[in-house]
MMTF fields as JSON, N, C-alpha, C and O atoms, coordinates in Angstrom:
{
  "mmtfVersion": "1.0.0",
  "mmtfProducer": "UNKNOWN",
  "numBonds": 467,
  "numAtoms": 468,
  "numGroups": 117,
  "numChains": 1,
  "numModels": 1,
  "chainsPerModel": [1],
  "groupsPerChain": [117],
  "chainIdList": ["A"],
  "bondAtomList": [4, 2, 8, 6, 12, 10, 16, 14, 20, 18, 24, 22, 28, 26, 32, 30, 36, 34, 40, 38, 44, 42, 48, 46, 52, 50, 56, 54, 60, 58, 64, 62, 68, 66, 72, 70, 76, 74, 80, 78, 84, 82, 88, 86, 92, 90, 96, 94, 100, 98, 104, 102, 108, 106, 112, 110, 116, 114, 120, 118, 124, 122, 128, 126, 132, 130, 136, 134, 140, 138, 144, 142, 148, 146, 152, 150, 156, 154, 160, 158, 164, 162, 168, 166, 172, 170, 176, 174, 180, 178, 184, 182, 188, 186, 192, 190, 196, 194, 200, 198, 204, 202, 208, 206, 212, 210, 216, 214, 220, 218, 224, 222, 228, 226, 232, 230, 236, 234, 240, 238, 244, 242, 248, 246, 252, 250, 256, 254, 260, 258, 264, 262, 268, 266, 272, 270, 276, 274, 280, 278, 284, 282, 288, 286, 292, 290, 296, 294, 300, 298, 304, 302, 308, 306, 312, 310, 316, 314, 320, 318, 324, 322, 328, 326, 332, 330, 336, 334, 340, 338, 344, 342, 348, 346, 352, 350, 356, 354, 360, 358, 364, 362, 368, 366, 372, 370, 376, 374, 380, 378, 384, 382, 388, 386, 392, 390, 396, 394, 400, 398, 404, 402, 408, 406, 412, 410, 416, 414, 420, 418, 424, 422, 428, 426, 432, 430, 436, 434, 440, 438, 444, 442, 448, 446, 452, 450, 456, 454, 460, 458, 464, 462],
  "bondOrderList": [1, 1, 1, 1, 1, 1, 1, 1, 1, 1, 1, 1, 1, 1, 1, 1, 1, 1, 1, 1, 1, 1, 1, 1, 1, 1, 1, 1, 1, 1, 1, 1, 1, 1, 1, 1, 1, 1, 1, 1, 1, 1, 1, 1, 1, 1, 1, 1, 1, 1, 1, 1, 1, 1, 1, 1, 1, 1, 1, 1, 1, 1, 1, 1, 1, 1, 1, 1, 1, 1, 1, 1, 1, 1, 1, 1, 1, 1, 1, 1, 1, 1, 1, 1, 1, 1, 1, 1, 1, 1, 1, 1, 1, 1, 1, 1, 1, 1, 1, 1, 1, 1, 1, 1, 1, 1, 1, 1, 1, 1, 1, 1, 1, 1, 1, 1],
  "groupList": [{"groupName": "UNK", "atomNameList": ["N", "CA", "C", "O"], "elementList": ["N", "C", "C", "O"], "formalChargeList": [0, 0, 0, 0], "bondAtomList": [1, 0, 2, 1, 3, 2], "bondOrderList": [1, 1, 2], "singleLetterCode": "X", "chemCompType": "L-PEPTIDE LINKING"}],
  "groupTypeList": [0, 0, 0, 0, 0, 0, 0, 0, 0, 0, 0, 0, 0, 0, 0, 0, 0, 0, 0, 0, 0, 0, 0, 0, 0, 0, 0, 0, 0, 0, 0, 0, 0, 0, 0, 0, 0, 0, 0, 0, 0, 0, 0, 0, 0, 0, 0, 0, 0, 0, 0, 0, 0, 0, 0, 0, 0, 0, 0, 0, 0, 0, 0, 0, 0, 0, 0, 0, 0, 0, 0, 0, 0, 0, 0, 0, 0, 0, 0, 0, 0, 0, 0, 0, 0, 0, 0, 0, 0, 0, 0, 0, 0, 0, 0, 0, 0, 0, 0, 0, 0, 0, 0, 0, 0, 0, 0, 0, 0, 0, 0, 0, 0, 0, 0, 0, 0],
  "groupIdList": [1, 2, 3, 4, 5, 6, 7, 8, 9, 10, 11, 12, 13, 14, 15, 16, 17, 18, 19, 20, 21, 22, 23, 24, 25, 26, 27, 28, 29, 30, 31, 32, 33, 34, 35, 36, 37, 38, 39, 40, 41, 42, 43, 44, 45, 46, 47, 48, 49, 50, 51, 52, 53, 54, 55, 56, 57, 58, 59, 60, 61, 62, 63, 64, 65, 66, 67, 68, 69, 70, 71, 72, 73, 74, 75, 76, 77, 78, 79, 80, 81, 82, 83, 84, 85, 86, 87, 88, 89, 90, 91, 92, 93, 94, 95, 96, 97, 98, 99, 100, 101, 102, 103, 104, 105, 106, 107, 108, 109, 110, 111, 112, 113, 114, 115, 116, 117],
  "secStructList": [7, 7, 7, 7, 6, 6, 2, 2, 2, 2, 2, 2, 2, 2, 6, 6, 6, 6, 6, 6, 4, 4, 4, 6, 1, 2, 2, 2, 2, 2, 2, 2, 2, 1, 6, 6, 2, 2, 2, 2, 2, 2, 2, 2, 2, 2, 2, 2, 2, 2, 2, 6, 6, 7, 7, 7, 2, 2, 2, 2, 2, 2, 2, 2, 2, 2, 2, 2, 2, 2, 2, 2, 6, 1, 7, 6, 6, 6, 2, 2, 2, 2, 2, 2, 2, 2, 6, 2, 2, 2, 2, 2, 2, 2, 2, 1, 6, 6, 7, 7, 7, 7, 2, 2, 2, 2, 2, 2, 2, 2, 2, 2, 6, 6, 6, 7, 7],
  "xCoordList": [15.936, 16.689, 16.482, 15.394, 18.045, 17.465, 17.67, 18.447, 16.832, 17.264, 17.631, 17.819, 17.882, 19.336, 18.519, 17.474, 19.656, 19.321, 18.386, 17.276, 19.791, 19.778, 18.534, 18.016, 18.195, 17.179, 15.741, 14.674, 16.297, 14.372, 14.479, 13.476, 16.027, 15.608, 14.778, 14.066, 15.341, 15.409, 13.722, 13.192, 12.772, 11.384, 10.532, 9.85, 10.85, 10.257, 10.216, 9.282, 11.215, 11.217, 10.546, 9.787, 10.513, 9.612, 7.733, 6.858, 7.701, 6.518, 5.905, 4.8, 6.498, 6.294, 6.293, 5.941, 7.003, 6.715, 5.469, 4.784, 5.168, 4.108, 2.653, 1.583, 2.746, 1.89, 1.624, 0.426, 2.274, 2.488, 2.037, 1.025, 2.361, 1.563, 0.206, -0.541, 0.098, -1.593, -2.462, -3.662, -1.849, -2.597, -3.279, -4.282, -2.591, -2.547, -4.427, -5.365, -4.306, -5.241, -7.117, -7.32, -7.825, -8.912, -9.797, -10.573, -9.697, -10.138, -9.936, -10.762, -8.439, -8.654, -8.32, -7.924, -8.506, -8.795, -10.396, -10.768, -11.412, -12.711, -12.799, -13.596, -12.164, -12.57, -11.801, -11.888, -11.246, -10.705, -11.804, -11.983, -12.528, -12.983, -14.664, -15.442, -14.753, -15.731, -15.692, -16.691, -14.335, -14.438, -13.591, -12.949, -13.466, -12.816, -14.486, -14.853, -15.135, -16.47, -17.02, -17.249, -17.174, -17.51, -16.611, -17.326, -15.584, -15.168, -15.116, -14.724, -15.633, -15.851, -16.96, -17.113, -18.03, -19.524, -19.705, -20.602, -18.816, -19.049, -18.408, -18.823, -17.396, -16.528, -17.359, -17.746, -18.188, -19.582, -20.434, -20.824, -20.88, -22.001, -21.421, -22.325, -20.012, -19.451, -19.401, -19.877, -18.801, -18.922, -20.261, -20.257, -21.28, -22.855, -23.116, -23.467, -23.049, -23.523, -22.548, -22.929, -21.366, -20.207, -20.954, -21.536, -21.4, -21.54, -22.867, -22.956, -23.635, -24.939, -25.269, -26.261, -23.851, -23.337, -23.782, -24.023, -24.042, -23.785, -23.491, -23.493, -23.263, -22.027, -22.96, -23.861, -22.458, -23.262, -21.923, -21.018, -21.895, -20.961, -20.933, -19.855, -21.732, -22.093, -21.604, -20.846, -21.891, -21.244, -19.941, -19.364, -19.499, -17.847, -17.148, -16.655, -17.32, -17.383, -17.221, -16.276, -18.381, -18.379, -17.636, -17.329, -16.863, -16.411, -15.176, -15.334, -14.21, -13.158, -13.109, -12.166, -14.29, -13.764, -13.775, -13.267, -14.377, -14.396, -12.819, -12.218, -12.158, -10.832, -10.01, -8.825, -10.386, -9.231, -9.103, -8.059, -10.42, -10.474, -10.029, -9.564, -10.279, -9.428, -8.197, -7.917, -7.34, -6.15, -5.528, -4.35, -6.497, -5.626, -5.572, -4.925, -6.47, -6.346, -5.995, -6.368, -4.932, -4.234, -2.523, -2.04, -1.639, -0.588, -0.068, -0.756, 1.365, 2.05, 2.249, 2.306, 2.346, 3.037, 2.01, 2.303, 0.01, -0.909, -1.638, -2.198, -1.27, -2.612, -2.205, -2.998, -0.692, -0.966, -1.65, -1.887, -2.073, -3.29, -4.412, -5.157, -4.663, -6.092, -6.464, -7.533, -4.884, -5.022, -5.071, -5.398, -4.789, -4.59, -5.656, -5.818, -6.713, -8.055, -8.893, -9.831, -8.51, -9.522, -9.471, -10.389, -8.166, -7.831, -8.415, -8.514, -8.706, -8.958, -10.69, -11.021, -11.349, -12.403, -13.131, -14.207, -11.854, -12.064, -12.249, -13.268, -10.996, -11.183, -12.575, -13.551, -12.532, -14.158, -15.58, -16.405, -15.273, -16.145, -16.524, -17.592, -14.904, -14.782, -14.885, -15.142, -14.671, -15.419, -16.623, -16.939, -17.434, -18.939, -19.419, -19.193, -20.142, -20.349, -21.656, -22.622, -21.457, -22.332, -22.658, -23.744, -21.646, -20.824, -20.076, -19.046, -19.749, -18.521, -18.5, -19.48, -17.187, -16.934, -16.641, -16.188, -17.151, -17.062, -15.606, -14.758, -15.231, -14.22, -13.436, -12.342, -13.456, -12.325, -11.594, -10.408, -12.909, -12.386, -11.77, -11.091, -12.127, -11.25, -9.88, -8.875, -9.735, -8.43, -7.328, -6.161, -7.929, -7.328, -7.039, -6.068, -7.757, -7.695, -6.331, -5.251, -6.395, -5.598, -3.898, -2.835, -4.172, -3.121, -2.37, -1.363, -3.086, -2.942, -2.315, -1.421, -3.458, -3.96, -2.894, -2.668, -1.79, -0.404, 0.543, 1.136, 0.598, 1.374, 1.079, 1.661, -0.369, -0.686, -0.99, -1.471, -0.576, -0.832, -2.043, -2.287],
  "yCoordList": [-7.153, -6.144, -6.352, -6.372, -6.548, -6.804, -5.42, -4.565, -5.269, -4.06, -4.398, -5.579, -3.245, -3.179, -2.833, -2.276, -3.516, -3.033, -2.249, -2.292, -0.881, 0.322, 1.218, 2.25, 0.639, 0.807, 0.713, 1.324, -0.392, -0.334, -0.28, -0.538, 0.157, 1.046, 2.672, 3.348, 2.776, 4.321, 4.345, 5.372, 3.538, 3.186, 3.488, 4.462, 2.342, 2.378, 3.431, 3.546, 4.354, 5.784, 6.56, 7.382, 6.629, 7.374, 7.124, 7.927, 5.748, 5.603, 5.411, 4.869, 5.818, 6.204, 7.558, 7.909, 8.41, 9.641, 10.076, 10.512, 9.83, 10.191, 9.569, 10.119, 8.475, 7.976, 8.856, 8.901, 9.435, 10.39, 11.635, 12.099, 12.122, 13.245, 13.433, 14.4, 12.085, 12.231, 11.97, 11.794, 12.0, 12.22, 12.912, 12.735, 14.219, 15.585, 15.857, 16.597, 15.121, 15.455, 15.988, 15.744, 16.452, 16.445, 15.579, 15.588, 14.745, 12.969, 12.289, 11.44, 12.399, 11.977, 12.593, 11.916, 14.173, 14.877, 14.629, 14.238, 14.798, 14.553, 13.067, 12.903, 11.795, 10.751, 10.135, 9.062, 11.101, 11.056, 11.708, 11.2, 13.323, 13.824, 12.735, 12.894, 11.809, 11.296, 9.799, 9.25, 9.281, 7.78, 7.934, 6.981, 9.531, 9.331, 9.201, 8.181, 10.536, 10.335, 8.603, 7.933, 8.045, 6.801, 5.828, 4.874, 5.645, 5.004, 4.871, 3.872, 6.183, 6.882, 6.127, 5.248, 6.849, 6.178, 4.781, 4.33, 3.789, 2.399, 1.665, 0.551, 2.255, 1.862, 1.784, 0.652, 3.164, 3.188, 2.388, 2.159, 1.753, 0.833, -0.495, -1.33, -1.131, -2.069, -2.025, -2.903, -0.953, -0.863, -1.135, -1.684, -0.623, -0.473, -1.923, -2.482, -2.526, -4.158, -5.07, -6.235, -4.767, -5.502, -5.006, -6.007, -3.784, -3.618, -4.749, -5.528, -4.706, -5.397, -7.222, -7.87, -7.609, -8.889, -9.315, -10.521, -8.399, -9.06, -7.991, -6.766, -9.092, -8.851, -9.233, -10.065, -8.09, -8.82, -8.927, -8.095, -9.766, -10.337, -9.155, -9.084, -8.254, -7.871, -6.437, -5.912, -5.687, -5.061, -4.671, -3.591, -6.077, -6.19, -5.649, -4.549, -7.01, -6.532, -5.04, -4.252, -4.997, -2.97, -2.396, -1.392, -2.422, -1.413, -2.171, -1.927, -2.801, -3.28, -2.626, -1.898, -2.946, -2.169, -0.794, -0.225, 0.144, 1.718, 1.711, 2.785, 0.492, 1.476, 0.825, 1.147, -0.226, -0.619, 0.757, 1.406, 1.16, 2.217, 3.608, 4.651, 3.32, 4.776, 4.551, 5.259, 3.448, 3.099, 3.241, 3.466, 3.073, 3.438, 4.921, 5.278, 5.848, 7.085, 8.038, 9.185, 7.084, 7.556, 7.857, 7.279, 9.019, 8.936, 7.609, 7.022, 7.001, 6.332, 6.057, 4.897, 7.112, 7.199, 7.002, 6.571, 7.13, 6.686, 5.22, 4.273, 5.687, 4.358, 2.36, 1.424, 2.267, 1.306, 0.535, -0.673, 1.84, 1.711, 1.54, 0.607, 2.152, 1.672, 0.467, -0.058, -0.354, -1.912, -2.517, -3.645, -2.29, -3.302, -3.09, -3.935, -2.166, -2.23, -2.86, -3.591, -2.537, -4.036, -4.808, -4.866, -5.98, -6.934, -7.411, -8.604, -6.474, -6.67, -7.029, -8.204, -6.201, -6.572, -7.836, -8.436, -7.835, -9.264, -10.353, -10.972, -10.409, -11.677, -11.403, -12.142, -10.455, -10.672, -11.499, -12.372, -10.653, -11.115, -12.59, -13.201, -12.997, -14.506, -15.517, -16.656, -15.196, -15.68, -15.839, -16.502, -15.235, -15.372, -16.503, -16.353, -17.778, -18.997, -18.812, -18.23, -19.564, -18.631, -17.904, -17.927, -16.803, -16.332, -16.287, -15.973, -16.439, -15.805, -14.672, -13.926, -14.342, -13.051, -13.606, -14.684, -12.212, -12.239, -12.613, -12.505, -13.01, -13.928, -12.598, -12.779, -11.75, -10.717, -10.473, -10.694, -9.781, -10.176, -11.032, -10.903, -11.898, -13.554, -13.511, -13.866, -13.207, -13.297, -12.397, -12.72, -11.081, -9.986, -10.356, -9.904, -10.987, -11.523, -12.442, -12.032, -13.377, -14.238, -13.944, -14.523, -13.103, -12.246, -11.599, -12.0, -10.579, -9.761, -9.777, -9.248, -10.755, -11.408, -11.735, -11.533, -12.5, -13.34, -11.693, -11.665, -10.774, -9.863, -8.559, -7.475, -9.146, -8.609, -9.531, -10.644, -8.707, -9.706, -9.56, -10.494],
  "zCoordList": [-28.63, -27.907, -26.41, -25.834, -25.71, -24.163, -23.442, -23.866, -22.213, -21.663, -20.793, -20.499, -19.99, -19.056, -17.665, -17.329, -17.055, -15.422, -15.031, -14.502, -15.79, -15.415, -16.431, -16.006, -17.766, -18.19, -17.687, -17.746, -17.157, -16.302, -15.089, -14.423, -14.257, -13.355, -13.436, -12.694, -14.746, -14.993, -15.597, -15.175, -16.43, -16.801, -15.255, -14.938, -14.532, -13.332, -12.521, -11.727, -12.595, -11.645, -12.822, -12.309, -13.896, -14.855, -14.548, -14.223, -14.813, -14.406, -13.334, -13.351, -12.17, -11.167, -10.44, -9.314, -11.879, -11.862, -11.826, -10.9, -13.428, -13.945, -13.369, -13.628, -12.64, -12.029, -10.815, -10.532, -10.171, -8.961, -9.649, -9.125, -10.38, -11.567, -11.813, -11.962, -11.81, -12.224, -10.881, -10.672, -10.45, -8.814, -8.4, -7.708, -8.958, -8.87, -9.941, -9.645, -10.863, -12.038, -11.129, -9.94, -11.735, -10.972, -10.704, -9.749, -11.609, -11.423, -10.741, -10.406, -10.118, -9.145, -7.868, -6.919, -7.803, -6.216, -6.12, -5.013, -7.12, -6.959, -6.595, -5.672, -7.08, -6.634, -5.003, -4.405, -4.795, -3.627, -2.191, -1.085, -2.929, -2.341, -2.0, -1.058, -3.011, -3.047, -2.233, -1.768, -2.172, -1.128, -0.118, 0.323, 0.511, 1.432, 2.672, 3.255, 2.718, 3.413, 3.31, 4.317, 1.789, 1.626, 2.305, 2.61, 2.626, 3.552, 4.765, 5.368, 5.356, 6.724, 7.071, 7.919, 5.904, 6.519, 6.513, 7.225, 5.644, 5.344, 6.486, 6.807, 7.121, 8.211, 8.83, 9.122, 9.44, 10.454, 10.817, 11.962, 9.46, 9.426, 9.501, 9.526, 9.555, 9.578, 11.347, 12.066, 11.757, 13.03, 14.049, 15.151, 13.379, 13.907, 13.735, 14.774, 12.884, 12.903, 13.622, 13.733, 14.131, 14.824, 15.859, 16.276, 16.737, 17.996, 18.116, 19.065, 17.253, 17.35, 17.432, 17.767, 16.93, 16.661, 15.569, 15.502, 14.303, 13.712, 12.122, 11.998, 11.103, 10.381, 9.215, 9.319, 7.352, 6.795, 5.546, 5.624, 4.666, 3.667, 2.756, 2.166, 2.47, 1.312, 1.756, 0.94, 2.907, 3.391, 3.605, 3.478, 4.053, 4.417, 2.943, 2.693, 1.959, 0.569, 0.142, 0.11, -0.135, -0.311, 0.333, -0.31, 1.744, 2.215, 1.817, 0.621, 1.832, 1.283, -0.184, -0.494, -1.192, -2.748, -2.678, -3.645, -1.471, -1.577, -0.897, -0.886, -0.332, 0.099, -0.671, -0.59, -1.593, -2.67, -3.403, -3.452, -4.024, -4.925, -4.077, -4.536, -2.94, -1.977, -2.735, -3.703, -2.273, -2.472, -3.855, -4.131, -4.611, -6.201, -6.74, -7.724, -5.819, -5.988, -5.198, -4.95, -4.742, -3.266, -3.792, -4.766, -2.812, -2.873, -2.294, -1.459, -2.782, -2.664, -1.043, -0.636, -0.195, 1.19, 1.765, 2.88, 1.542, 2.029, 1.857, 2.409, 0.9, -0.108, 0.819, 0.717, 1.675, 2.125, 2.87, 2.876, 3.81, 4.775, 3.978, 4.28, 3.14, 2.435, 2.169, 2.48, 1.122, 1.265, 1.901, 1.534, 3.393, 4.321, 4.893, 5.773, 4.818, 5.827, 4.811, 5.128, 3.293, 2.156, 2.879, 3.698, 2.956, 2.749, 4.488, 4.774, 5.36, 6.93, 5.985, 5.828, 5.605, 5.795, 4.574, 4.561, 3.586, 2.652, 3.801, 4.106, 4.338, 5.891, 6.401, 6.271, 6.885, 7.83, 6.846, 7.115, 5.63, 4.867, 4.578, 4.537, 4.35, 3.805, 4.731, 4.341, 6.286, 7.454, 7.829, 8.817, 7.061, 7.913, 6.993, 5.792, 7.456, 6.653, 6.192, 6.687, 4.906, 3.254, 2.664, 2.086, 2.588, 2.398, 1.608, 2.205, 0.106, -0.521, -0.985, -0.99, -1.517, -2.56, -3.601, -3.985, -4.185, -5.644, -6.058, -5.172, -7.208, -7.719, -7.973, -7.439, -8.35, -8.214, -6.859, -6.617, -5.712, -4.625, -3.807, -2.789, -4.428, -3.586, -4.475, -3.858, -5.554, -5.819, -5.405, -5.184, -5.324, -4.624, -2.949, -2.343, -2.52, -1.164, -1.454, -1.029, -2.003, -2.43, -2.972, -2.748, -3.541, -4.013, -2.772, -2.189, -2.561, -1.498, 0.297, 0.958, 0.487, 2.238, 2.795, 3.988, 1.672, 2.406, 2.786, 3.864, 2.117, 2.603, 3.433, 3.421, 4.4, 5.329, 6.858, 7.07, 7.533, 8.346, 9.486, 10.251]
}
């Protein structure tokens, strides 16, 4: 059975309903209420070691997955900024020499990185 255009136009605005629905759920206003401060303070300390000159991999890391995960429990009209400050601090990360990320992260970088600039 093939579907139609207009069929999975009409899927895609459904599940993008309901995805927008559960936004709302308390799972994720609590996990919102919980990595928005965590991104605040992780930003901080990314900042505090940049003023100091220097930078640590593992850090960068961490604060990139608290705003991926900002980002997936984010509305639609926010959550782009969230990815694009990951994907800012995947780069920093993947810059400092010896140094890698973890293989999820590098693919998400990979994935990701080309449609930010």
């Amino acid at each position: 059975m093939e579907i139609t255009r207009s069929q999975e136009e009409r899927a895609a605005t459904q599940q993008a309903a309901e995805a927008e629905a559960r936004l709302g759920l308390p799972d994720y206003v609590e996990a919102r209420a919980i990595l928005v401060p965590a991104t605040e303070y992780l930003s901080r300390a990314v900042q505090n070691l940049t003023e100091q000159d220097t930078t640590a991999g593992e850090l960068l890391s961490m604060t990139a997955e608290a705003f991926m995960n900002l980002g997936n429990v984010s509305y639609v009209r926010v959550n782009e900024g969230y990815f694009r400050q990951a994907v800012t601090y995947l780069r920093r990360a993947a810059a400092i020499d010896g140094y890698a990320l973890a293989s999820y992260l590098q693919q998400y970088l990979d994935d990701f990185g080309r449609l930010v600039e």
